[in-house]
GURO-539411 format. One line per field, with one value per residue: residue in one letter; x, y, z of N, C-alpha, C in turn. Coordinates in steps of 0.1 Angstrom, whole numbers. Example, Ala and Ser with C-alpha at 12.3 -4.5 7.8 and 13.67 -1.06 7.14 Angstrom:
// GURO-539411
resn <- [A:S]
n.east <- [132:128]
n.north <- [-57:-22]
n.up <- [78:71]
ca.east <- [123:137]
ca.north <- [-45:-11]
ca.up <- [78:71]
c.east <- [132:129]
c.north <- [-33:0]
c.up <- [78:79]
END
This chain:
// GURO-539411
resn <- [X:X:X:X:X:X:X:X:X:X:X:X:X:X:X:X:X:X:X:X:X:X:X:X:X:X:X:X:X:X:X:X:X:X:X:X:X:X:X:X:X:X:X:X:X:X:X:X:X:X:X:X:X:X:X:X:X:X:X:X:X:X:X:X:X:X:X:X:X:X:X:X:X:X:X:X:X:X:X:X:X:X:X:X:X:X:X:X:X:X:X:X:X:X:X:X:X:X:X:X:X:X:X:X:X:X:X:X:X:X:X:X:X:X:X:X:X:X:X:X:X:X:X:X:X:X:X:X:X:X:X:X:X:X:X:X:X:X:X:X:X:X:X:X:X:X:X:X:X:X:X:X:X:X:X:X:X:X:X:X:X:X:X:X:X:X:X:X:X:X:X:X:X:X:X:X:X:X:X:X:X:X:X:X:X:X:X:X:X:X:X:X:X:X:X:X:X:X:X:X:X:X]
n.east <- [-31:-56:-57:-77:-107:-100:-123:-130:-139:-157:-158:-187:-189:-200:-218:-209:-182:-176:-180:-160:-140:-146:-143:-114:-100:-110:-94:-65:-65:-79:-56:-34:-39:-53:-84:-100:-92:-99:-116:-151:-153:-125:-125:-145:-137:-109:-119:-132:-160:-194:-204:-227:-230:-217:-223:-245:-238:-223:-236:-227:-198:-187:-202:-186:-162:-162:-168:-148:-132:-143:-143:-113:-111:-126:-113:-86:-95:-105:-79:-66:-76:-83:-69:-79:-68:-42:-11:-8:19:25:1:6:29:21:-6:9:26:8:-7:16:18:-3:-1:19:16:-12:-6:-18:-47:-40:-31:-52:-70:-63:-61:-86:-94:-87:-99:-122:-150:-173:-195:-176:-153:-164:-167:-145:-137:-151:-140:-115:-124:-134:-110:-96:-111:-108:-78:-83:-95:-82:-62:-75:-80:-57:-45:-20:-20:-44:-68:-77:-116:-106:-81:-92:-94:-72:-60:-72:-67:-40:-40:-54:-34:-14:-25:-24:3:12:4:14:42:38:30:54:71:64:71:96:118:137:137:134:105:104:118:103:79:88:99:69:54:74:63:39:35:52:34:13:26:38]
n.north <- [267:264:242:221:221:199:170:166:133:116:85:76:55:21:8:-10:-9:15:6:-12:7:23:6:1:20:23:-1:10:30:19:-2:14:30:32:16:35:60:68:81:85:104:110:89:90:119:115:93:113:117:126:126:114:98:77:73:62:35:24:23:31:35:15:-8:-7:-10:-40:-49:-41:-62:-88:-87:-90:-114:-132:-134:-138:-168:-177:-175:-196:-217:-254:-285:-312:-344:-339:-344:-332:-319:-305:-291:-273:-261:-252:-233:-219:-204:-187:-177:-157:-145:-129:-116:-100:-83:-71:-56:-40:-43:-69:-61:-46:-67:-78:-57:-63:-76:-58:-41:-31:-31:-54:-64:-63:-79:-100:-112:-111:-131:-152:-153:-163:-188:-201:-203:-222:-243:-250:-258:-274:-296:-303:-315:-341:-353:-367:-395:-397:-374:-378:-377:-395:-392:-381:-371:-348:-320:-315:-314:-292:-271:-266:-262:-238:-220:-223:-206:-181:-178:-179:-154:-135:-136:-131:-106:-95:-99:-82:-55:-58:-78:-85:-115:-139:-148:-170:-187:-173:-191:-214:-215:-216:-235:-256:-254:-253:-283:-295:-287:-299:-327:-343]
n.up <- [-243:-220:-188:-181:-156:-130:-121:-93:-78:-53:-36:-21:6:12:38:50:43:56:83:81:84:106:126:122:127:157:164:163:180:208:210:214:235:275:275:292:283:260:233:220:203:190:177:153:150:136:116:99:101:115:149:150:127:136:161:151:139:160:190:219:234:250:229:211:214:219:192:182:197:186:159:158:173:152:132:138:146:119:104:120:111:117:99:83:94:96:112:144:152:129:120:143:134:113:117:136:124:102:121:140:112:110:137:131:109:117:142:155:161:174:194:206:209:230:253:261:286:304:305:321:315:318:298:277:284:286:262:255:267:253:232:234:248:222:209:228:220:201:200:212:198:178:192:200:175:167:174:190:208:221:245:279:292:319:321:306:320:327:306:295:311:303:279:279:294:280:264:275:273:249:240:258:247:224:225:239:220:193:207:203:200:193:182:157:134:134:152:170:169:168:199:207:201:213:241:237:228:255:272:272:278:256]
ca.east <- [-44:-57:-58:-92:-102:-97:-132:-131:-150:-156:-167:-193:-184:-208:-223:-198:-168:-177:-183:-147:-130:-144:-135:-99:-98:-106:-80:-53:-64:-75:-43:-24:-43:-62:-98:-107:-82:-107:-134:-158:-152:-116:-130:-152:-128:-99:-125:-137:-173:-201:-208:-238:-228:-209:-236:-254:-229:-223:-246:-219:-180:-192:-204:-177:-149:-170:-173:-134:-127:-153:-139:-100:-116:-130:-102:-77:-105:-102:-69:-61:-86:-79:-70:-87:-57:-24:-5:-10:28:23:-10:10:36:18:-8:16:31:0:-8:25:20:-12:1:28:4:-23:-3:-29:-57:-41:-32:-64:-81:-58:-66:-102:-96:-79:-108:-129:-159:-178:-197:-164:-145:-175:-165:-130:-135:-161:-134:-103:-128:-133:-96:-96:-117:-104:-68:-87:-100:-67:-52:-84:-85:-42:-40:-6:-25:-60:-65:-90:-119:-101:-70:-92:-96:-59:-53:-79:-60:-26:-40:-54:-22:-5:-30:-20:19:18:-1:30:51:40:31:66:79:58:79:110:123:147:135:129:93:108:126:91:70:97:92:55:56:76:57:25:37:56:22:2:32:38]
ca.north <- [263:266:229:218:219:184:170:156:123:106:75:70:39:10:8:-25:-2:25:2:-12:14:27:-5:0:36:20:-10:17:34:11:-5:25:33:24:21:48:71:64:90:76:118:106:79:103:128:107:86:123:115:132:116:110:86:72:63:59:21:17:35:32:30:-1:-17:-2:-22:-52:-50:-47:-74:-95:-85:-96:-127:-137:-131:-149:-183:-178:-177:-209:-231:-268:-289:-325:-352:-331:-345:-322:-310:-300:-285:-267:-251:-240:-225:-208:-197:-181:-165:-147:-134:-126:-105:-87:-76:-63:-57:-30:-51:-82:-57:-41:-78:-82:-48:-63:-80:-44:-26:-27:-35:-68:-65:-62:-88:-114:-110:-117:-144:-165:-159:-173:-202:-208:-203:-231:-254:-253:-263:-290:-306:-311:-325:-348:-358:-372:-407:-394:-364:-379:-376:-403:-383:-381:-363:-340:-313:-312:-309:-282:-262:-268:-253:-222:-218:-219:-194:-170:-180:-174:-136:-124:-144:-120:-87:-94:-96:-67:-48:-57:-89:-90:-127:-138:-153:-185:-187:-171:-202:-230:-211:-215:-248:-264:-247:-264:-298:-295:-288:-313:-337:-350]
ca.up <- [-239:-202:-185:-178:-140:-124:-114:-75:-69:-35:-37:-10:17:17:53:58:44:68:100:89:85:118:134:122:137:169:166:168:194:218:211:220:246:282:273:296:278:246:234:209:199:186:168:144:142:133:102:89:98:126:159:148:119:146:168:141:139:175:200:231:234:249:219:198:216:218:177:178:199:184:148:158:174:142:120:145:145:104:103:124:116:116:88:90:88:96:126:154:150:112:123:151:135:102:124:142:108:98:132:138:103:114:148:125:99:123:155:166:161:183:211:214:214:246:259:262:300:314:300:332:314:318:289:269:288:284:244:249:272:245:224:243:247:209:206:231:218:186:198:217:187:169:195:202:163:165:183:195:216:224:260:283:300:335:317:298:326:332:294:291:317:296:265:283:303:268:255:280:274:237:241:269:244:212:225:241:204:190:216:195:209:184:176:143:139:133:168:185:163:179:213:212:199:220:249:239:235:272:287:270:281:246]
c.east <- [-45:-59:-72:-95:-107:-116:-129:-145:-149:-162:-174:-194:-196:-211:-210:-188:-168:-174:-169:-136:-131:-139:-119:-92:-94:-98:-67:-58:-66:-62:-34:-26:-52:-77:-103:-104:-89:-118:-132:-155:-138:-119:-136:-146:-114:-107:-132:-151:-176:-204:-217:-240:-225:-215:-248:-247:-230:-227:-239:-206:-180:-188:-194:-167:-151:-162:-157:-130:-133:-144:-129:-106:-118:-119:-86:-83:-99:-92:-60:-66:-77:-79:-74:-70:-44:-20:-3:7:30:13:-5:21:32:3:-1:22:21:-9:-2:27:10:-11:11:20:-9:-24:-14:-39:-56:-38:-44:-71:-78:-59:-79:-103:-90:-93:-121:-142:-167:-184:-185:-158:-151:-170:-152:-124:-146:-151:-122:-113:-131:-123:-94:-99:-114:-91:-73:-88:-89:-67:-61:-84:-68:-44:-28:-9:-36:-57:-84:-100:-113:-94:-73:-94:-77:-54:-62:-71:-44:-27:-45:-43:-14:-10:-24:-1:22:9:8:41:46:37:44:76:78:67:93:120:137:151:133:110:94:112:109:81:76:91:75:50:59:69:47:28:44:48:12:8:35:51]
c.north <- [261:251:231:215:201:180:160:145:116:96:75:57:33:9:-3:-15:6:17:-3:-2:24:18:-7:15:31:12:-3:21:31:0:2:31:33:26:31:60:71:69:85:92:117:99:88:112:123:103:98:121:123:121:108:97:81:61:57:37:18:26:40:28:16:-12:-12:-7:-35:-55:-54:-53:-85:-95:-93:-111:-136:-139:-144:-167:-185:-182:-192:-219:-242:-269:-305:-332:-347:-335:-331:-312:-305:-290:-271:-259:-242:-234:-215:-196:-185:-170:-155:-141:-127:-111:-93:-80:-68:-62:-47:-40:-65:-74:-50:-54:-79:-73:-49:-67:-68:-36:-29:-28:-49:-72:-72:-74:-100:-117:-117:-129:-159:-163:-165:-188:-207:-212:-220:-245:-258:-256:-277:-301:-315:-318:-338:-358:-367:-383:-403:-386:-370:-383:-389:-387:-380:-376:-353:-324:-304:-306:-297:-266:-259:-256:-238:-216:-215:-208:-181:-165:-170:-158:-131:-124:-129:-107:-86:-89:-86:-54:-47:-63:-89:-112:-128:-147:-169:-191:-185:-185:-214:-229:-218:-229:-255:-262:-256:-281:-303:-295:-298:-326:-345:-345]
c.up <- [-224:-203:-178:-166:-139:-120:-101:-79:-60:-36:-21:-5:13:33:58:56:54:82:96:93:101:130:135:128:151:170:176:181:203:221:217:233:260:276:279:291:261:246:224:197:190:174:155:139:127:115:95:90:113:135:159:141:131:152:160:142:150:188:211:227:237:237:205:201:215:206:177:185:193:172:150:162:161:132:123:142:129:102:107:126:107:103:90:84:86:108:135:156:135:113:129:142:117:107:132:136:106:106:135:128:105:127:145:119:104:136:161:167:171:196:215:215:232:254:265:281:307:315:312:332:309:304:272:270:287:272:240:257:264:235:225:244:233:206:217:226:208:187:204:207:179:177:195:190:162:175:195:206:226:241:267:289:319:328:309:305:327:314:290:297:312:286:274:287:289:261:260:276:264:237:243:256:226:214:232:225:197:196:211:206:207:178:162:144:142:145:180:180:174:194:217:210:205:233:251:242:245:276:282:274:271:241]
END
């Protein structure tokens, strides 16, 4: 007996599956490479769809790096939000936990967030500088909500400038690692940890 032919079906994307999976196109590539070295013509080819879809999602390369720094932004916030009533070093190192599995798991996606201040466009860099300030303000709070941390207003400028200073630390500190440190994550968590509570002076 002849075998019966196979029938092909494609499932058709959802508009949200489409925009992710074009957002995860671009991850890689602006990961891999300078944003100017980035055709939106790649992107399209690469996801099997016409430019048109394309722009159909995001009108300019512009607003298509935006989307993926904007995206990683959101996911990083998710990932390390507070827990009400956890001492700020329990807070600290199971955030940290959950981030570095975070930057293993979707190393393209945390180096194209950081690719966002190279990329030469303001628009861009406005995106990934409101999200360094969420990421801010949300380590502010812990410490703010711990007795042990809480800072007067005359010492909250200097501690604002700590935690940013550490934000920048712990970036060098894991696209360093990504690069194959030869650390374990556990070693780069302590690192980053002790880091922060040296600059808050605690």
């Amino acid at each position: 007996m002849g075998s019966q032919p196979q029938e092909r079906t494609r499932r058709r994307l959802s508009t949200e599956e489409r925009r992710e999976q074009l957002l995860s196109v671009g991850e890689r590539l602006f990961s891999e490479n300078p944003y100017d070295d980035v055709w939106i013509e790649q992107v399209a080819e690469i996801a099997g769809v016409s430019r048109g879809l394309l722009y159909h999602y995001f009108p300019t390369k512009r607003e298509f790096f935006a989307a993926v720094v904007q995206r990683e932004s959101e996911r990083m916030l998710r990932m390390t939000e507070a827990v009400p009533g956890l001492p700020v070093r329990d807070q600290l190192d199971s955030g940290l936990d959950v981030f570095l599995a975070y930057v293993e798991g979707h190393a393209h996606g945390f180096r194209a967030f950081h690719r966002a201040e190279a990329s030469g466009d303001q628009a861009v860099r406005k995106v990934y500088h409101r999200a360094l300030a969420a990421q801010e303000k949300q380590i502010l709070a812990v410490l703010a909500a711990d007795p042990a941390f809480s800072s007067s207003p005359e010492e909250l400028p200097e501690l604002r400038m700590a935690v940013r200073g550490w934000l920048a630390f712990t970036t060098a500190v894991c696209l360093e690692w990504l690069r194959g440190s030869g650390l374990t994550r556990e070693q780069v968590r302590d690192l980053c940890a002790r880091a922060l509570l040296g600059a808050v002076g605690r």
